[in-house]
C-alpha positions in Angstrom: -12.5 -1.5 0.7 -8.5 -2.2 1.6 -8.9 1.6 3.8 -12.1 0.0 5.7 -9.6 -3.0 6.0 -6.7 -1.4 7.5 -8.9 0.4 9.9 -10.7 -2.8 10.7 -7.2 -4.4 10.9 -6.2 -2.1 13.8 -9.1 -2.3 15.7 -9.5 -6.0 15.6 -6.0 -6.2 16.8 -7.0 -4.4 20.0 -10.1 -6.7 20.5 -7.8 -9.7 20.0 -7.7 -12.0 23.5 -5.8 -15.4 22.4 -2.2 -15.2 23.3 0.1 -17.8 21.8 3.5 -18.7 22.9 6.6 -17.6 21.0 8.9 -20.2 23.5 11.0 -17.5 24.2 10.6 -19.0 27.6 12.3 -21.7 27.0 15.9 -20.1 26.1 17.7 -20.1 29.6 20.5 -17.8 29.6 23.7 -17.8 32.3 23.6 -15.2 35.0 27.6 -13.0 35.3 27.9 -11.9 38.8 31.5 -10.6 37.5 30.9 -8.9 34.3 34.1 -6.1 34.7 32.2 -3.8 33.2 31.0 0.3 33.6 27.7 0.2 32.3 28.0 3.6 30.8 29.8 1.9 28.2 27.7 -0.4 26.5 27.3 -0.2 23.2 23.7 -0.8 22.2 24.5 0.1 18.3 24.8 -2.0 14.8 25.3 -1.2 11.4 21.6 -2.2 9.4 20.8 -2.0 5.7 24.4 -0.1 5.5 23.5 2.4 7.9 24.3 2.7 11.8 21.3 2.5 14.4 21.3 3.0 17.9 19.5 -0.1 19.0 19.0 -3.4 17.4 15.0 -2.6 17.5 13.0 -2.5 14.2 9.7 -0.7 14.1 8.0 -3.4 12.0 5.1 -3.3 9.0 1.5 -2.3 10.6 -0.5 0.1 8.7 -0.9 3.1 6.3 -3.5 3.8 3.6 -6.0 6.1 5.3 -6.0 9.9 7.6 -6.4 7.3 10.6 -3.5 5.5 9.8 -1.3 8.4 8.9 -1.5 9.7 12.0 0.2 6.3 13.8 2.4 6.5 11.0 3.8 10.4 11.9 4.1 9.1 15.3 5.7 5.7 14.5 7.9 7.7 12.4 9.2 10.2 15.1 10.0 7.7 17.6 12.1 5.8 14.6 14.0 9.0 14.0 14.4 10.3 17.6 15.8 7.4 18.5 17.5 6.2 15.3 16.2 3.3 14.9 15.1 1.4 11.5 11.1 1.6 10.4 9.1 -0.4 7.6 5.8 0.4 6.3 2.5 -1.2 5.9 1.7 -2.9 3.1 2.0 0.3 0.2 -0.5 -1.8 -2.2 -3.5 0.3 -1.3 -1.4 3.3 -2.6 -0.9 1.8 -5.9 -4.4 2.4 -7.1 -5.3 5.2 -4.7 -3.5 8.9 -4.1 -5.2 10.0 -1.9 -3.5 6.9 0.4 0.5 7.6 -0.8 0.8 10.8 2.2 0.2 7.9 5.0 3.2 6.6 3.7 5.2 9.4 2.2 4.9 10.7 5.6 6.9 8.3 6.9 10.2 9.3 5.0 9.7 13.2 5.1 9.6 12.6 9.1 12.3 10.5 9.0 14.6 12.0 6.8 17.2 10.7 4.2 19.6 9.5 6.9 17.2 7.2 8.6 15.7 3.6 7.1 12.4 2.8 5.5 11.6 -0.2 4.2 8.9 -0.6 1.8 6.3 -3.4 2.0 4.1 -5.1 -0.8 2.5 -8.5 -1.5 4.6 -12.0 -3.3 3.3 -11.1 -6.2 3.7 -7.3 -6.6 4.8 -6.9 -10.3 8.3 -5.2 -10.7 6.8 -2.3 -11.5 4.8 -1.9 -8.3 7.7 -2.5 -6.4 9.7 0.4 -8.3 6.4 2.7 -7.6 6.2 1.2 -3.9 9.7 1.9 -2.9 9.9 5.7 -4.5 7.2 6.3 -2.9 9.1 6.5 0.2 12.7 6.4 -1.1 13.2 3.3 0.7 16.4 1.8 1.8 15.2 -1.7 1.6 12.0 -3.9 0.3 10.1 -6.2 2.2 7.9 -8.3 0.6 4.8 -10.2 3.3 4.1 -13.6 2.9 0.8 -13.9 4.3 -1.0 -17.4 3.4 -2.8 -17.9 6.1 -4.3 -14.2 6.4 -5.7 -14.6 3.0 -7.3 -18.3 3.5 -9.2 -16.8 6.4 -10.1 -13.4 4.9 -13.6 -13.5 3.2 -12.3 -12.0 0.4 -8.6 -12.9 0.4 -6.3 -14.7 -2.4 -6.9 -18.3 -2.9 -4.3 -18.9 -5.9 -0.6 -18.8 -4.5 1.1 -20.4 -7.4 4.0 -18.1 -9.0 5.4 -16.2 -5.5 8.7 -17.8 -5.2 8.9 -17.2 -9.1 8.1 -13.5 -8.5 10.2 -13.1 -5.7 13.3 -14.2 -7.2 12.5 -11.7 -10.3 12.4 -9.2 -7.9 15.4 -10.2 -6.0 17.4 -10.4 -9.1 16.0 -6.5 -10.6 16.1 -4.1 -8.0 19.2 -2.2 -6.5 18.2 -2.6 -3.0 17.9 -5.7 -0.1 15.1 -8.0 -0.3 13.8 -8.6 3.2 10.7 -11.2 2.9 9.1 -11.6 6.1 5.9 -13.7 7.1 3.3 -11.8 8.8 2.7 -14.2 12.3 3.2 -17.6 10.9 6.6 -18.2 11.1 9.4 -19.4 8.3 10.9 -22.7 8.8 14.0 -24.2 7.5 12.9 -25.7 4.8 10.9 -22.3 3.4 14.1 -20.3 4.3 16.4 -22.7 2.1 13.9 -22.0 -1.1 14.1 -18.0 -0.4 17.9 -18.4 -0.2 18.3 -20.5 -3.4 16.3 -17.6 -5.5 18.7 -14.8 -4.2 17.2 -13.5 -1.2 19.9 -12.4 1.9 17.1 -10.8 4.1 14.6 -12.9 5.7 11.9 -12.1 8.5 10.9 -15.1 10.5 7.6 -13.2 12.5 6.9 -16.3 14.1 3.7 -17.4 15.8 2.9 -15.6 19.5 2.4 -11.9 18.1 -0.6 -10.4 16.4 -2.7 -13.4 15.1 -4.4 -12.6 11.9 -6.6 -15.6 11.8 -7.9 -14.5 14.9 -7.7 -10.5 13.1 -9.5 -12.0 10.4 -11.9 -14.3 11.8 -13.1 -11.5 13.6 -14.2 -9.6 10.5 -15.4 -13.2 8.7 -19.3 -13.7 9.4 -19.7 -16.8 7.4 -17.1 -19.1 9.1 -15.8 -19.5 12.5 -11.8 -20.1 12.5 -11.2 -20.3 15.9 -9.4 -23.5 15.7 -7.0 -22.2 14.0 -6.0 -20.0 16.7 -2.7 -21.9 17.8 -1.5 -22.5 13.7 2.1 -21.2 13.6 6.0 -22.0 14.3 6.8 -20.0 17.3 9.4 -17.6 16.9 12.2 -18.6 18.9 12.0 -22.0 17.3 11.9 -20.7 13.6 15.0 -18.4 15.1 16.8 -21.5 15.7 15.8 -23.4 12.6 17.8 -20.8 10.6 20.4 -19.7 12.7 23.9 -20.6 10.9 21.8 -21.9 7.8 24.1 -19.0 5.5 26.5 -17.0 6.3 25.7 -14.2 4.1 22.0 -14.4 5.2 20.8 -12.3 7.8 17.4 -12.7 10.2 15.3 -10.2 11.5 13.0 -11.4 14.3 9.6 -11.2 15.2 6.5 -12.3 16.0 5.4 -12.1 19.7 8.3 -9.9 20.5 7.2 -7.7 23.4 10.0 -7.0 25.9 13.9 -6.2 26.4 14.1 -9.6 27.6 12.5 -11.0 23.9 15.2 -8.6 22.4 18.3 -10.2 23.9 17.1 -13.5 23.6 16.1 -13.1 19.2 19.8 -11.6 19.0 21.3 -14.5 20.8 19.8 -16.9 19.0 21.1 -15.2 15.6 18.8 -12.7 14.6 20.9 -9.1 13.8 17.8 -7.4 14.7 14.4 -7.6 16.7 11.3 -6.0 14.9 8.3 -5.2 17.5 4.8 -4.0 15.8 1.7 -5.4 17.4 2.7 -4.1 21.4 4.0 -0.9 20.1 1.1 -0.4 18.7 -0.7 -1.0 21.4 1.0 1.8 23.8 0.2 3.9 21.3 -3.5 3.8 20.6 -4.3 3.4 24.1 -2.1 6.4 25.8 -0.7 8.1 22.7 2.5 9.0 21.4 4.0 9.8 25.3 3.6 6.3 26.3 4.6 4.7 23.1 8.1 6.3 24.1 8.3 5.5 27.4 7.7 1.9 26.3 10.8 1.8 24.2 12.7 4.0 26.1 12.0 1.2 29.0 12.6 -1.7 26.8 16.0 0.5 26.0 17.2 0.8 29.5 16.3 -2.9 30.3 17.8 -4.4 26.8 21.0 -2.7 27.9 20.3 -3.8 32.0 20.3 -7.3 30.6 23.6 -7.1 28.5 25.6 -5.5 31.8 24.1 -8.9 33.8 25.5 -11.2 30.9 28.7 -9.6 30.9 28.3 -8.1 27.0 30.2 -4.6 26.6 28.2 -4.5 22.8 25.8 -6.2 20.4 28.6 -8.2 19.0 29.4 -10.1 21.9 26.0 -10.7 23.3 25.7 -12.2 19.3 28.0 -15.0 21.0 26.2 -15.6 24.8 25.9 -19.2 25.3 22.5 -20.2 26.3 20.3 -23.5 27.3 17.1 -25.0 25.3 14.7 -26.1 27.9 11.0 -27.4 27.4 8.6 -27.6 24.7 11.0 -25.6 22.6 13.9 -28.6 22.9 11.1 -31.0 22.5 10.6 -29.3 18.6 14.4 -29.3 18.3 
């Protein structure tokens, strides 16, 4: 049933039409007509999970479990290591119980190699000894753990009994060797959330805000009984969950996304304190409709442009675009 689901997953994602508003819009930053710069050398690199990357781009959680799926996964996989950039798996829970579905994610490692970053992905309230299966299964550098409420509400046959995760998640925090990342899947984490995650000993935390892949609308889709299109707009958009948590901890680092679709979303998610930008849901979509060429050529272009938009602020590397001033306009100030 969870291999027809992941299949179902993907192709509901590409028959999804509501388009909800991350407020990325609303961050106005300052044009530098004098930046004394040579754009050869900007320096698009950071250091992530202990290891250095060449862009501050994270090829986030979609899929795995089934041949289908392994094949996005080989070609997710390439682009992360021909462009050195961090990559985290789908949710490994289907390969718990199933090995025939562990290749669609082993894949993933043996493509990237031991000098690259996987992250492993399973459910609040994978038992520690999932999570030690989940993340040898890939040798990961790194677990993230979904938190994905409102998926399951809406899924026919989705969890309904949520008591015990922040429990489990600080067990987990506290036994295993590697980071904890959790990380919503389209909802959005908002201060108050974050400060609980903290208190339990997690350092990593993945906002996916609201105005990316909508799994309401994913799962209403496959739900025949009840009609959830209400629900649609349910969500904290990204940039303000972004800003909710900026400068919360100092030791505690974002990742952004949710909604995050161009160079332009990149800049903006690292301004506003996130030390990197994960993008899933448009990837994906390059890459089932014109293969793995035009996946490629979408990053390559968001590439070019992320560093096009650093020479016009006047940033020589990530560290200094970290500290870009920048204006809340809008809805999103309204929030604030």
């Amino acid at each position: 049933m969870r291999r027809v689901r992941k299949k179902e997953h993907i192709e509901n994602y590409l028959k999804t039409s509501f388009k909800g508003d991350t407020l990325m819009g609303d961050i106005y930053l300052p044009h530098n007509a004098l930046p004394e710069l040579d754009f050869e050398d900007i320096d698009t690199s950071i250091s992530f999970l202990g290891k250095k990357v060449d862009y501050p781009i994270l090829i986030n959680a979609m899929t795995g479990g089934s041949v289908f799926t392994q094949e996005i996964n080989k070609d997710l996989a390439t682009l992360a290591k021909e462009l050195n950039i961090p990559m985290a798996v789908g949710s490994q829970t289907i390969a718990l119980d199933d090995e025939q579905s562990k290749e669609s994610f082993k894949i993933v490692r043996e493509i990237i190699g031991p000098e690259g970053i996987v992250i492993s992905n399973l459910s609040g309230l994978a038992s520690l000894d999932d999570v030690n299966k989940a993340m040898e299964m890939v040798n990961a550098d790194a677990l993230q753990i979904h938190l994905n409420l409102a998926q399951e509400l809406v899924m026919e046959e989705g969890d309904r009994n949520f008591k015990g995760i922040l429990k489990n998640i600080e067990l987990v925090a506290n036994k295993i060797d590697k980071p904890l990342i959790v990380k919503e899947v389209g909802f959005g984490i908002s201060r108050d959330v974050a400060e609980k995650l903290y208190n339990v000993g997690v350092r990593y935390i993945d906002v996916s805000g609201y105005g990316g892949t909508n799994f309401i609308e994913i799962e209403n889709l496959r739900n025949h009984e009840l009609d959830f299109t209400e629900l649609y707009s349910w969500g904290i958009p990204t940039a303000l969950s972004l800003l909710q948590l900026n400068g919360m901890k100092e030791d505690l680092s974002i990742i952004a996304s949710g909604g995050l679709r161009t160079s332009m979303d990149i800049v903006k998610s690292l301004v506003l304190g996130a030390e990197i930008a994960g993008i899933s849901g448009e990837l994906l979509a390059y890459l089932v409709h014109g293969g793995y060429p035009n996946a490629k050529e979408y990053l390559e272009g968001t590439i070019n442009k992320l560093k096009i938009i650093m020479m016009l602020l006047g940033k020589e590397n990530i560290k200094s675009l970290r500290n870009t001033e920048y204006k809340v306009t809008g809805k999103l100030r309204e929030l604030l």
